[in-house]
C-alpha positions as CSV (number, residue, x, y, z in Angstrom):
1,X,39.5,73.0,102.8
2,X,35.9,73.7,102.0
3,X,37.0,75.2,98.8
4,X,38.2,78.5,100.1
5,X,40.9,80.8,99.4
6,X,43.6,81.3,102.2
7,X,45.6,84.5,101.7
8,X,49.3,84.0,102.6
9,X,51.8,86.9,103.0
10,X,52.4,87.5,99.4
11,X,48.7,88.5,99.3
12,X,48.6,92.2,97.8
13,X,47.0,95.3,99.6
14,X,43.1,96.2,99.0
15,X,42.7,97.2,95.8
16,X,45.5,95.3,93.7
17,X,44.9,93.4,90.9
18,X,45.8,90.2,93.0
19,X,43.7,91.2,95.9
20,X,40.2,91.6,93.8
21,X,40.8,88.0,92.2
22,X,40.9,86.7,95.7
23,X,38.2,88.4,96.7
24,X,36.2,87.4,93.3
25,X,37.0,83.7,94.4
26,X,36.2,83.7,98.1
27,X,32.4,84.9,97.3
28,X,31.7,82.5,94.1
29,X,33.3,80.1,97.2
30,X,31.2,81.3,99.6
31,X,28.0,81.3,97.1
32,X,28.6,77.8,96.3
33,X,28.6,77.2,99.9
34,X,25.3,78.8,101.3
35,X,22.8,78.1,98.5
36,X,22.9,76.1,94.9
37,X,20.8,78.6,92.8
38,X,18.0,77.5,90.1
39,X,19.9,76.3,86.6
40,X,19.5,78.4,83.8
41,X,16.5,77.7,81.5
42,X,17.9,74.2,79.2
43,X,20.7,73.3,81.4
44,X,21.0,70.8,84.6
45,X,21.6,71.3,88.2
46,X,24.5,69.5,88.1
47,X,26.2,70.9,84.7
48,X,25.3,74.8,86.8
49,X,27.0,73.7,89.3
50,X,30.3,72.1,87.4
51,X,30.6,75.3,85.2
52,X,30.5,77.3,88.8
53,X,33.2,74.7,90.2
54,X,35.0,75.3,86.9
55,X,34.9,79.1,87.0
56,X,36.5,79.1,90.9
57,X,39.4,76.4,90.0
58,X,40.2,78.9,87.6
59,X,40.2,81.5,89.3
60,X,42.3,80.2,91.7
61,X,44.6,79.0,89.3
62,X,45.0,82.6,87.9
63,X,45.4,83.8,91.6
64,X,48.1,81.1,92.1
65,X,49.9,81.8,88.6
66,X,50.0,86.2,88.9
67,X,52.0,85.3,92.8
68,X,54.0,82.5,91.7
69,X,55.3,84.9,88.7
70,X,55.4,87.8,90.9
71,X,57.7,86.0,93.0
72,X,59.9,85.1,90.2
73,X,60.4,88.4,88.7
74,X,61.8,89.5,92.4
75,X,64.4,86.6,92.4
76,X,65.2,88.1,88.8
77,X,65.4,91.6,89.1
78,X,67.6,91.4,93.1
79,X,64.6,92.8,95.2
80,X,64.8,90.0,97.7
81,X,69.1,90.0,97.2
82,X,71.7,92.7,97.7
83,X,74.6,93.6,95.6
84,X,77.9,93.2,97.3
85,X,81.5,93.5,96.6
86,X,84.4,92.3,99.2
87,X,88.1,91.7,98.9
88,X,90.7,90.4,100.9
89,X,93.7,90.8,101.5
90,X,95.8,87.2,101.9
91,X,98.9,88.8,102.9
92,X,98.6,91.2,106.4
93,X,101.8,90.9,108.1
94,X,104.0,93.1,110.7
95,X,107.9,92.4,111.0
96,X,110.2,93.4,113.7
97,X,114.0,95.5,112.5
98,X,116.8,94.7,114.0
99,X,119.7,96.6,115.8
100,X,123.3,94.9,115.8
101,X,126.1,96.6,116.5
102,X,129.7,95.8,115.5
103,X,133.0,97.2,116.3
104,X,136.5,96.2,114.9
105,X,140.0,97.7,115.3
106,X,141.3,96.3,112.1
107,X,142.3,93.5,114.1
108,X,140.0,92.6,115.9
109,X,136.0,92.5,116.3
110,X,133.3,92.2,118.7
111,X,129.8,92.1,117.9
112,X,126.7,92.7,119.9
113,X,125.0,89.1,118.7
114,X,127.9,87.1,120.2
115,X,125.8,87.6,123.1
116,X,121.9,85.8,124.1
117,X,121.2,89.0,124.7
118,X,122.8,91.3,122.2
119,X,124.3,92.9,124.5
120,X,128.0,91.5,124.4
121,X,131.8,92.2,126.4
122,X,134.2,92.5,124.4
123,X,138.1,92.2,126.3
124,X,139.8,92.8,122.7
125,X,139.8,96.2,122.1
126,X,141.3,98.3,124.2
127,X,140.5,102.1,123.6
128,X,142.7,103.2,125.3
129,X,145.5,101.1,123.8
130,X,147.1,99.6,127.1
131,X,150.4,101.3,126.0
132,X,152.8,101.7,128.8
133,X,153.7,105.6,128.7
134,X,156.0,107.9,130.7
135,X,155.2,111.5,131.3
136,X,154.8,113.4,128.5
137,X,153.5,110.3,126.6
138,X,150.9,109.6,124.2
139,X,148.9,106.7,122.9
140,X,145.8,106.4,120.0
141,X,143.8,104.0,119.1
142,X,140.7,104.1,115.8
143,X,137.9,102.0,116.1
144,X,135.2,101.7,113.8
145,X,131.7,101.0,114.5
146,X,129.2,99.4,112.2
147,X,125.5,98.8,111.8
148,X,125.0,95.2,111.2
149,X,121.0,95.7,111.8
150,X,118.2,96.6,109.5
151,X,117.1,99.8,110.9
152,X,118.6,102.5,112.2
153,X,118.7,103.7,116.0
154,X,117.2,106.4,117.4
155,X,120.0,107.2,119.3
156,X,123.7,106.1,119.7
157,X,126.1,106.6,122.7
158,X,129.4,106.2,124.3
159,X,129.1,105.5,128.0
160,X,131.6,105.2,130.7
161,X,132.1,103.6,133.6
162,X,133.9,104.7,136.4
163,X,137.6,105.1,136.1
164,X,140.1,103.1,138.8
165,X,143.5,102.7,139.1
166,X,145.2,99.9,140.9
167,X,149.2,99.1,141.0
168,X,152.3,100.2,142.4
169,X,155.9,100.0,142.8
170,X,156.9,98.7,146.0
171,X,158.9,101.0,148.7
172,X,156.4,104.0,147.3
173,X,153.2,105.3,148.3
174,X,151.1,105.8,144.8
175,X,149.4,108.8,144.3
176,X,145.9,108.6,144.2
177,X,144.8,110.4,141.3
178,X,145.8,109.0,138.6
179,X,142.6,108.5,136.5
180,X,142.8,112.5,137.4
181,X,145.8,113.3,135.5
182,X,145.4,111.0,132.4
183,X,143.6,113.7,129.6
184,X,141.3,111.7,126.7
185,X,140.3,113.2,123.7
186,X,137.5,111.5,121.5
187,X,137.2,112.3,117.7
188,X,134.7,111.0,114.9
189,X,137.6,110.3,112.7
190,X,139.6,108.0,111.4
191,X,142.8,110.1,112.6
192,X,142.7,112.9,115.4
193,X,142.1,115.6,113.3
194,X,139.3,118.2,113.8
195,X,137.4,119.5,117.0
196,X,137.1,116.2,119.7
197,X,134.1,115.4,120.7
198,X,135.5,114.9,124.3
199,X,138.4,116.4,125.8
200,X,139.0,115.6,129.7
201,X,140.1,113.4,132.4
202,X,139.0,110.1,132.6
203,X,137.8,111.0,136.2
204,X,135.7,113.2,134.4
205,X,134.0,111.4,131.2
206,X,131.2,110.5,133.8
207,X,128.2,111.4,131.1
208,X,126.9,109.7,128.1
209,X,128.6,110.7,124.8
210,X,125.8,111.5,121.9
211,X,126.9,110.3,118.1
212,X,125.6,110.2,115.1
213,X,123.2,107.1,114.7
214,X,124.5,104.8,111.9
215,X,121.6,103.4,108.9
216,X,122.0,99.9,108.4
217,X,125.5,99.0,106.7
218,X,126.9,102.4,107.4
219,X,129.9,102.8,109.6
220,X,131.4,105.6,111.5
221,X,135.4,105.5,113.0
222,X,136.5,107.0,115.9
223,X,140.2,108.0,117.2
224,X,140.5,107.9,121.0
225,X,144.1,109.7,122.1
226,X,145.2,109.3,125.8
227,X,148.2,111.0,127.4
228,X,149.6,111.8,130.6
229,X,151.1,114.9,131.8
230,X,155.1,115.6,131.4
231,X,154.9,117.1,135.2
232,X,154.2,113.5,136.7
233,X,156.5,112.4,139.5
234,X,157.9,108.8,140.9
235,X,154.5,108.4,142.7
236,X,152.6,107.7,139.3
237,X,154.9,105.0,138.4
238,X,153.6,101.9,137.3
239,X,149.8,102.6,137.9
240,X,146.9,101.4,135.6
241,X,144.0,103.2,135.1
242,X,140.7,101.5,133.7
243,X,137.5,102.3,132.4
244,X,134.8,100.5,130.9
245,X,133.3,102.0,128.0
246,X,130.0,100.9,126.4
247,X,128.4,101.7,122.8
248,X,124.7,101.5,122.9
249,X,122.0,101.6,120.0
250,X,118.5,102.1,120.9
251,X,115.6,102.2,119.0
């Protein structure tokens, strides 16, 4: 130790208050060290040199005293901290809608969820009534579609499939038209009133039928009327024609 004062890193610059009491005490140190001058006239060596001891302890005490307060009033006043502020929020969550899709004919009903893959056949409703008819006939049938989901589609359609006929009455040769000369009209009503939003052949509902998408809980009906022509001869006797027909929500 030797009785000198090591400067640490809280030391101030040149010229501080701190710095000059350092340097005060390093030279009465470094006096004491090199040569023990001649006591004063009516005192002892030995008490000169104890009231020099006694001057650098204190010294060094004030030294240590000015950085430890100096050091406290930094704690105090947030130099050596930071303000902060934060929140956070507990509750960050995303949640998926759903699209279901039911249709009933007052009798029956089919819904998309009876299906894995919510996409479901349904063999109860028959749109196009499986009436038997003679020329000149008529059949309709109202269905009513529903929005059993909790958002609503982007779009909704009516698709068909391709339109077949298959039987026959034996001893004649069938014409093989039929799905030709059976007209369908489509309206988005609960009777067939108003301006259809199909009118054709079956052979010719080939394209996607745009509707109105349905919000969740709303429902839309529509009236399907089929008929075949009064002109039809022996060779359209007992003939089926068929056609799948699927409604599609999509988000």
């Amino acid at each position: 130790m030797g009785g000198k004062l090591v400067r640490t890193n809280h030391a101030k610059p040149p010229g501080s208050p701190m710095w000059t009491l350092w340097r005060t005490a390093d030279r009465e140190t470094q006096a004491g060290t090199d040569t023990e001058p001649e006591p004063r006239k009516g005192h002892t060596m030995s008490s000169e040199t104890g009231r020099r001891k006694n001057r650098r302890f204190a010294a060094l005490a004030i030294v240590g005293g000015v950085v430890g307060s100096t050091l406290l009033t930094l704690s105090l006043t947030g130099t050596l901290s930071a303000f902060t502020a934060a929140i956070t929020n507990t509750t960050d969550t995303v949640t998926t809608g759903s699209l279901v899709l039911r249709e009933t004919d007052g009798t029956n009903t089919c819904i998309s969820t009876s299906s894995a893959t919510n996409s479901a056949n349904c063999a109860t409703i028959n749109k196009y009534t499986g009436t038997t008819l003679v020329p000149g006939g008529t059949a309709t049938k109202t269905v009513t579609l529903a929005n059993d989901g909790t958002v609503t589609p982007a779009t909704f359609t009516l698709t068909p499939g391709t339109c077949t006929q298959s039987g026959s009455v034996s001893g004649i040769t069938p014409a093989t038209d039929f799905c030709t000369q059976i007209n369908l009209k489509i309206y988005a009503a609960a009777t067939a009133t108003g301006t259809p939003i199909y009118n054709g052949s079956l052979s010719g509902f080939t394209a996607a039928l745009p509707l109105t998408p349905l919000a969740p809980a709303a429902t839309q009906a529509y009236t399907f009327v089929v008929s075949v022509p009064s002109s039809l001869g022996n060779t359209y006797m007992g003939l089926t024609a068929s056609q799948p027909l699927t409604w599609t929500f999509s988000s």
